[in-house]
Residue frames as a rotation matrix with the C-alpha (Angstrom) as fourth column:
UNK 1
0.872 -0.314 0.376 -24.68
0.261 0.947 0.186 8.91
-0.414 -0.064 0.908 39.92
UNK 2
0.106 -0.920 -0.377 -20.76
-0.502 -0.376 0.779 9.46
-0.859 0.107 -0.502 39.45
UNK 3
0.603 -0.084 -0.793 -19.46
-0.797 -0.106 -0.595 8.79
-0.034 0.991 -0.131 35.87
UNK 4
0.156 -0.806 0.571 -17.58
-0.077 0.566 0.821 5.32
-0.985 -0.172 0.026 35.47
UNK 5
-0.299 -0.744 -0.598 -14.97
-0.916 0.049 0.398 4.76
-0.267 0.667 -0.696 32.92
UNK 6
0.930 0.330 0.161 -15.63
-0.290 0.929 -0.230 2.03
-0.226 0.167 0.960 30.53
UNK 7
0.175 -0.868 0.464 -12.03
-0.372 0.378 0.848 0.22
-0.912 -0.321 -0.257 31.03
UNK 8
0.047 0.035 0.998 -12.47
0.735 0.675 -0.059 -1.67
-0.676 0.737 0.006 27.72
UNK 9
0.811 0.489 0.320 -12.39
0.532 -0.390 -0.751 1.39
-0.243 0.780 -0.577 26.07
UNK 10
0.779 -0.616 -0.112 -9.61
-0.350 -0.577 0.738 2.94
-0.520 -0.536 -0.665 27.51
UNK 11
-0.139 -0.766 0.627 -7.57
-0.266 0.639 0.722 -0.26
-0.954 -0.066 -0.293 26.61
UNK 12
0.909 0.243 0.337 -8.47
0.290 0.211 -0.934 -0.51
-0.298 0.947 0.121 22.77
UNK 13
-0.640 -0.723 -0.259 -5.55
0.191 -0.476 0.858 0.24
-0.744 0.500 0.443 20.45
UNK 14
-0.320 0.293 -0.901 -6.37
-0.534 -0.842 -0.084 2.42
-0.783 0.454 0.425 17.81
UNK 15
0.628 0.575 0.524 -7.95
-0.145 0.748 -0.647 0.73
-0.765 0.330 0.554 14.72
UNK 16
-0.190 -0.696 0.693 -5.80
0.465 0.557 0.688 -0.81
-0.865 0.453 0.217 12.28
UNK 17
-0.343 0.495 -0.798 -6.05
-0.768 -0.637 -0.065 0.75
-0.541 0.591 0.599 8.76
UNK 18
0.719 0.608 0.335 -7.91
-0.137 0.598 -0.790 -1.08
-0.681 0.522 0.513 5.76
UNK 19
-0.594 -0.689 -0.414 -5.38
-0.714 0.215 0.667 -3.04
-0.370 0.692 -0.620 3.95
UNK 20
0.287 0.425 -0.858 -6.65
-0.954 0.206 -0.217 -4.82
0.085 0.881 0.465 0.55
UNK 21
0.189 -0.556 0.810 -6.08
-0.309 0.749 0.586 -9.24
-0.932 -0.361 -0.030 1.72
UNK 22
0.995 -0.065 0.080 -5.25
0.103 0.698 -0.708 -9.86
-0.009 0.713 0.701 -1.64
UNK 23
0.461 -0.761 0.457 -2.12
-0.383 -0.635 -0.671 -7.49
0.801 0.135 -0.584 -1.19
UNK 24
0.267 -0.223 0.938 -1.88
-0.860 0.384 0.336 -8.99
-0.435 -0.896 -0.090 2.55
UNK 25
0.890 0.226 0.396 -1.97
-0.106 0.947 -0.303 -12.35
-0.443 0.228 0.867 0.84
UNK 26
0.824 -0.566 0.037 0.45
0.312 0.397 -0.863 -11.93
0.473 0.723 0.503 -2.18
UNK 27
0.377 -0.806 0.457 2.88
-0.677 -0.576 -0.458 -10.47
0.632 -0.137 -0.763 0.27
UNK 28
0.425 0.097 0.900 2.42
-0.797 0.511 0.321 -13.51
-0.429 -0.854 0.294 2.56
UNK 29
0.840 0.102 0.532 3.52
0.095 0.939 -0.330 -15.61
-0.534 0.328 0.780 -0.38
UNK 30
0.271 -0.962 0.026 6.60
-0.458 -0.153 -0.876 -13.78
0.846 0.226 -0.482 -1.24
UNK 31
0.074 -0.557 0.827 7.68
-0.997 -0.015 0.079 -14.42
-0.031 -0.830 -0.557 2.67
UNK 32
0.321 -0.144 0.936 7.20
-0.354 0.899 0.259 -18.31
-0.878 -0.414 0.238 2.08
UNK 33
0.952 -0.148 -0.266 8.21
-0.267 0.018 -0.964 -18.10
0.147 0.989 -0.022 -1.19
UNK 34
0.084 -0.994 0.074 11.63
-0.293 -0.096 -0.951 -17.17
0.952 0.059 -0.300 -0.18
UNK 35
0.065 -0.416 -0.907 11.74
0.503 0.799 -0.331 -20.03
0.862 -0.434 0.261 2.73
UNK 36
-0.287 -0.462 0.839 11.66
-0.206 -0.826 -0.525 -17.08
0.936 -0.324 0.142 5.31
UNK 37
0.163 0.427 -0.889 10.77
0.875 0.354 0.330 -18.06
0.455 -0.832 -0.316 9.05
UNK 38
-0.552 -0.448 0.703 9.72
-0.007 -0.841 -0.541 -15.64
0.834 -0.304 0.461 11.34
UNK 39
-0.815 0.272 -0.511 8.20
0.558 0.133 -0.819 -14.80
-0.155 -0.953 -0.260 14.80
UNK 40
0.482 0.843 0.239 4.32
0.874 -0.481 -0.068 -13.47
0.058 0.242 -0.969 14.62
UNK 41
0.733 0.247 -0.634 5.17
0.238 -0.966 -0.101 -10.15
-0.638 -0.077 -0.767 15.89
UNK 42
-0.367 -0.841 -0.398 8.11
-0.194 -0.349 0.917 -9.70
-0.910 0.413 -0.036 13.25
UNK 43
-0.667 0.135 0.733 6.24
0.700 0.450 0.554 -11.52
-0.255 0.883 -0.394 10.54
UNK 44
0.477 0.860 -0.183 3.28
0.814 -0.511 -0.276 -9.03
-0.331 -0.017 -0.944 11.22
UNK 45
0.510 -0.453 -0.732 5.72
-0.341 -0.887 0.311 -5.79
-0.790 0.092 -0.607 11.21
UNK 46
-0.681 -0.703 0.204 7.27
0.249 0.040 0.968 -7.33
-0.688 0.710 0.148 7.89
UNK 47
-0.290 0.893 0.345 4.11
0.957 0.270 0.104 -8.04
0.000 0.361 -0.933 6.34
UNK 48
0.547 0.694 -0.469 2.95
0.726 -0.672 -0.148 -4.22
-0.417 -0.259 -0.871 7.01
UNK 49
-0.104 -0.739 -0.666 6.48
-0.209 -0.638 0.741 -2.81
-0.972 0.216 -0.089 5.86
UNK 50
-0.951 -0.116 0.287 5.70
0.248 0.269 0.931 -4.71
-0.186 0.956 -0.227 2.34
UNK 51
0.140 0.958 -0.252 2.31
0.855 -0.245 -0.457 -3.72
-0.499 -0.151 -0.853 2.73
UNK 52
0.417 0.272 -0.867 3.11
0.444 -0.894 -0.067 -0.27
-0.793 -0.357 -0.493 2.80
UNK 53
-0.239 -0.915 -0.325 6.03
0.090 -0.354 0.931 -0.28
-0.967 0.194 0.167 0.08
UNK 54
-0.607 0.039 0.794 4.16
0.758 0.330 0.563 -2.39
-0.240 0.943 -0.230 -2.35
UNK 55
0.550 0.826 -0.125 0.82
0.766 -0.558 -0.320 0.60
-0.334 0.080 -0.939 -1.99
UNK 56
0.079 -0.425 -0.902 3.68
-0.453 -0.821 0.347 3.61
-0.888 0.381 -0.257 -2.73
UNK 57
-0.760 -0.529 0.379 4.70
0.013 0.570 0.822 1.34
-0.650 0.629 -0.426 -5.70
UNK 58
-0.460 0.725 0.512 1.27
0.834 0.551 -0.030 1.11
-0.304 0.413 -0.858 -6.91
UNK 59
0.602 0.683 -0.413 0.16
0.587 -0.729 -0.351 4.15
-0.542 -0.031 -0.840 -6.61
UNK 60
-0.106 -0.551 -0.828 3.36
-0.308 -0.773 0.554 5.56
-0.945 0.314 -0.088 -8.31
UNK 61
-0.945 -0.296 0.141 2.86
0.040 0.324 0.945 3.39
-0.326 0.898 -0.295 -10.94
UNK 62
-0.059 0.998 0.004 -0.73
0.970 0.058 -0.238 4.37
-0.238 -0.010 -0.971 -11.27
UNK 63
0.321 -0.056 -0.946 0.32
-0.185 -0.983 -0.005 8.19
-0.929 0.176 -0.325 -11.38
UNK 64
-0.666 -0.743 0.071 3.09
-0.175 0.248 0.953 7.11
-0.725 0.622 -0.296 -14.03
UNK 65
-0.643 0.395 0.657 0.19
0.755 0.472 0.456 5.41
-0.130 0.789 -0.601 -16.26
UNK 66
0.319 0.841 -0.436 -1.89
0.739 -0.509 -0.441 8.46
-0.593 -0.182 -0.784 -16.49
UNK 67
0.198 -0.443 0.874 -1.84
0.799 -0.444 -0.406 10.47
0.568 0.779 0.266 -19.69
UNK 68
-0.722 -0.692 -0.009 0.70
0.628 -0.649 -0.430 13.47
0.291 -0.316 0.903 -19.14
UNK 69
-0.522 0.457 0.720 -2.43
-0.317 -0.888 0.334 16.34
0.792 -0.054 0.609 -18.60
UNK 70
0.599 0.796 0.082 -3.94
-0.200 0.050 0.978 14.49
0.775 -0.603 0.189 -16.23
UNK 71
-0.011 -0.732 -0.682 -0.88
0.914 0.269 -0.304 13.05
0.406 -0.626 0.666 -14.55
UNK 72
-0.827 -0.423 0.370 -0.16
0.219 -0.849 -0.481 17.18
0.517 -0.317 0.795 -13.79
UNK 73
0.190 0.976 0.108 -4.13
-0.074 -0.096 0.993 17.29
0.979 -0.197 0.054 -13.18
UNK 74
0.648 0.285 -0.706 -3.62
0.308 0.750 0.586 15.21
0.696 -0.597 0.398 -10.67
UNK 75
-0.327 -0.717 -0.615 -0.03
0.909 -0.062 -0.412 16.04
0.257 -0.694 0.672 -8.74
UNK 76
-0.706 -0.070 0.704 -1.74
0.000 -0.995 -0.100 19.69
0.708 -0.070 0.703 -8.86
UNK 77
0.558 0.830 0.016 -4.96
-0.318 0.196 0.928 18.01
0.766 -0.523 0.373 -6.64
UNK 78
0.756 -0.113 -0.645 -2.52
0.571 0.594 0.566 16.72
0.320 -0.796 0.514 -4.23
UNK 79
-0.638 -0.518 0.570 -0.69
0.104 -0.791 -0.603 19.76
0.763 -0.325 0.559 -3.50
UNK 80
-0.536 0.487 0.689 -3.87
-0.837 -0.411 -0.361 20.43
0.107 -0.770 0.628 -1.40
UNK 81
-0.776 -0.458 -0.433 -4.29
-0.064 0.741 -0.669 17.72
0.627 -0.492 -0.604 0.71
UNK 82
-0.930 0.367 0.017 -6.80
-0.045 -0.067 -0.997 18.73
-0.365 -0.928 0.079 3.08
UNK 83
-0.015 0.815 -0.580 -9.42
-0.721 -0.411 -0.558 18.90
-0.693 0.410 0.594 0.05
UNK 84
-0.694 -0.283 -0.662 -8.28
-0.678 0.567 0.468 15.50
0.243 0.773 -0.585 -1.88
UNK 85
-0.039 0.507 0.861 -10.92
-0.620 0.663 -0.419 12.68
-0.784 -0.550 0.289 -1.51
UNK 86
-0.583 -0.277 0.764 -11.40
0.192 0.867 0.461 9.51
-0.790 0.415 -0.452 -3.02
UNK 87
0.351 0.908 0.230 -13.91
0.369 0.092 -0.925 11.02
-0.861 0.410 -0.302 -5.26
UNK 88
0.706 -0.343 -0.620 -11.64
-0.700 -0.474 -0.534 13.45
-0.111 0.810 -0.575 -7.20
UNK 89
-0.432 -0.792 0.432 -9.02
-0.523 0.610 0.595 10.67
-0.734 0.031 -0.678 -6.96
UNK 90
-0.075 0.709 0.702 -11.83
0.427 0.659 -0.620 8.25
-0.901 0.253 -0.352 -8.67
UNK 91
0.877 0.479 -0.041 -12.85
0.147 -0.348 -0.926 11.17
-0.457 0.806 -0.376 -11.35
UNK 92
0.279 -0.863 -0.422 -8.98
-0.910 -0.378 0.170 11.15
-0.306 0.336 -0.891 -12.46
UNK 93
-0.487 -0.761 0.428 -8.13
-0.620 0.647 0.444 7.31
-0.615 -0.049 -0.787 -12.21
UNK 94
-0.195 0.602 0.775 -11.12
-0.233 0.739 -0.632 5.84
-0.953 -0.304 -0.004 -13.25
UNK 95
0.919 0.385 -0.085 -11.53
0.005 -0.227 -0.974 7.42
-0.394 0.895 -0.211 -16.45
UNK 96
0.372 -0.864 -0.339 -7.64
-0.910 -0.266 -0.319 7.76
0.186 0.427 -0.885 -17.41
UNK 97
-0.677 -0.676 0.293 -5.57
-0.678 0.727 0.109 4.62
-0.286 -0.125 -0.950 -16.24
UNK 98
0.466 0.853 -0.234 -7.79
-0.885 0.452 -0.116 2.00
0.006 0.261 0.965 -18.62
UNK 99
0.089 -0.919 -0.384 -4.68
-0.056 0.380 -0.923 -0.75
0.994 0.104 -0.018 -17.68
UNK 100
0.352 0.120 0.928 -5.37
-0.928 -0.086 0.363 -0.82
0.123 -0.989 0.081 -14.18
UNK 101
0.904 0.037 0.425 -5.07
-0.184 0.932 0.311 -4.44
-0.385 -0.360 0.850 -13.87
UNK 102
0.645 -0.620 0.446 -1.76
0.309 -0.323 -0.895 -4.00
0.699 0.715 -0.017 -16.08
UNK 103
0.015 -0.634 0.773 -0.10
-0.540 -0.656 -0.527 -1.69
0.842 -0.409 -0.352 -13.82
UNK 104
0.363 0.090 0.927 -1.18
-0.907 0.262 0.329 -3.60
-0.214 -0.961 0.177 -10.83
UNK 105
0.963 -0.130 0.237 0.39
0.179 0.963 -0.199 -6.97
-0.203 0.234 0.951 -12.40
UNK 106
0.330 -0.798 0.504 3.39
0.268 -0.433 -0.861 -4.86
0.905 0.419 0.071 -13.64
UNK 107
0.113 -0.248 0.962 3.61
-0.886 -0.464 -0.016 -3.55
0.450 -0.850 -0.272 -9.86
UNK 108
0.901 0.397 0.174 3.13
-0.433 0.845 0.313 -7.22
-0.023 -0.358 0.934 -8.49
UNK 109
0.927 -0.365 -0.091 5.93
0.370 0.928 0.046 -8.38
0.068 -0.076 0.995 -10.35
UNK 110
0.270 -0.878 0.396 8.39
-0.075 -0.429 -0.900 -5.76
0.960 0.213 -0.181 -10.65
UNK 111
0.761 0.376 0.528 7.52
-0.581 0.034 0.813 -6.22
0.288 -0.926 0.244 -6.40
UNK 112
0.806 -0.058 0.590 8.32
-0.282 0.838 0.468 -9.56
-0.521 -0.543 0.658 -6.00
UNK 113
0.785 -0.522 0.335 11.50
0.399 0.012 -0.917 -9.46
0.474 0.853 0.218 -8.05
UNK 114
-0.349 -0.346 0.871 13.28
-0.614 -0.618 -0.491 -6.75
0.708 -0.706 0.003 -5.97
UNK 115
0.224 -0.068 0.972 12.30
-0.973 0.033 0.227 -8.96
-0.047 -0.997 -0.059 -2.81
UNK 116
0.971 -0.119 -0.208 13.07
0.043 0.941 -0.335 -12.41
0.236 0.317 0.919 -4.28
UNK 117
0.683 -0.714 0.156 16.32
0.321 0.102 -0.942 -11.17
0.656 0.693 0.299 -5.02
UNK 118
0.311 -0.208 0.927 17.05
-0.595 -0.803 0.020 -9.62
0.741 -0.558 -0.374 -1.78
UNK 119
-0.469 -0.320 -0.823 18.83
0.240 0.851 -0.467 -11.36
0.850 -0.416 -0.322 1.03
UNK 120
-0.491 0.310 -0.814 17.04
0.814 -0.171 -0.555 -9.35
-0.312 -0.935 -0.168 3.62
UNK 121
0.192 0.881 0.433 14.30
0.981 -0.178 -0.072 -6.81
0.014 0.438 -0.899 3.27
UNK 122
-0.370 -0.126 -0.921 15.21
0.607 -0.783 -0.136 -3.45
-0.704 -0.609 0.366 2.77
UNK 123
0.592 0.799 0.110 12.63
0.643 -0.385 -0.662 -0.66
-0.487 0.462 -0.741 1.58
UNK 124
0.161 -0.804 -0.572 15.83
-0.313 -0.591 0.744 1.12
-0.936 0.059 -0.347 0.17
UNK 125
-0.695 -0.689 0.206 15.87
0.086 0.204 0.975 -1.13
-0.714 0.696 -0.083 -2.65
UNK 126
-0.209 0.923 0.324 12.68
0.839 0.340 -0.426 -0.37
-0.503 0.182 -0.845 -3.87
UNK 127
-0.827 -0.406 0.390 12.11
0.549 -0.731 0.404 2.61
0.121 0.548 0.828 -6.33
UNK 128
0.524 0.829 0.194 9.82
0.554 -0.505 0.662 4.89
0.647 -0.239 -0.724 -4.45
């Protein structure tokens, strides 16, 4: 019997990544915050660009909170990339950044400040 192509498969787009909906959320409420109207597919491709800025933000300010020996610990684990996983990430953050919820409230607002204040989004103004 001759191999058929499942069509439906072909035609998938790649999966989306996992994005945290509280982050999806509080970025939805800057955009109506500040009265913005947009068209789905533009609101979607903002939404993902603030997505994407606010996660560098976080994560820098996660490095940033992390006493100095581990902070090097750490930038010295992500030199090699191909060997980083969420576990050694975990056995650095978990135990060292005890302010998580801090930094991520500090990152929230220092966020939504810089895009309040902005007449138009631009990831330039953003300190990452």
């Amino acid at each position: 019997m001759p191999e058929q192509k499942d069509e439906r498969l072909e035609s998938q787009a790649p999966a989306e990544p996992l994005r945290n909906p509280y982050i999806l959320n509080f970025c939805r409420v800057l955009v109506e915050k500040k009265g913005e109207q947009h068209q789905p597919e533009e609101l979607k491709k903002l939404l993902s660009d603030m997505y994407r800025l606010f996660e560098s933000m976080l994560g820098h300010n996660m490095v940033a909170a992390l006493p100095e020996d581990r902070r090097n610990e750490y930038l010295g684990m992500a030199e090699d990339l191909p060997n980083l996983n969420y576990e050694k990430i975990g056995s650095i953050f978990d135990k060292n950044v005890q302010n998580y919820e801090q930094v991520m409230k500090d990152t929230m607002k220092q966020f939504a400040d810089i895009y309040l204040k902005n007449r138009k989004f631009n990831p330039e103004d953003y300190p990452v």
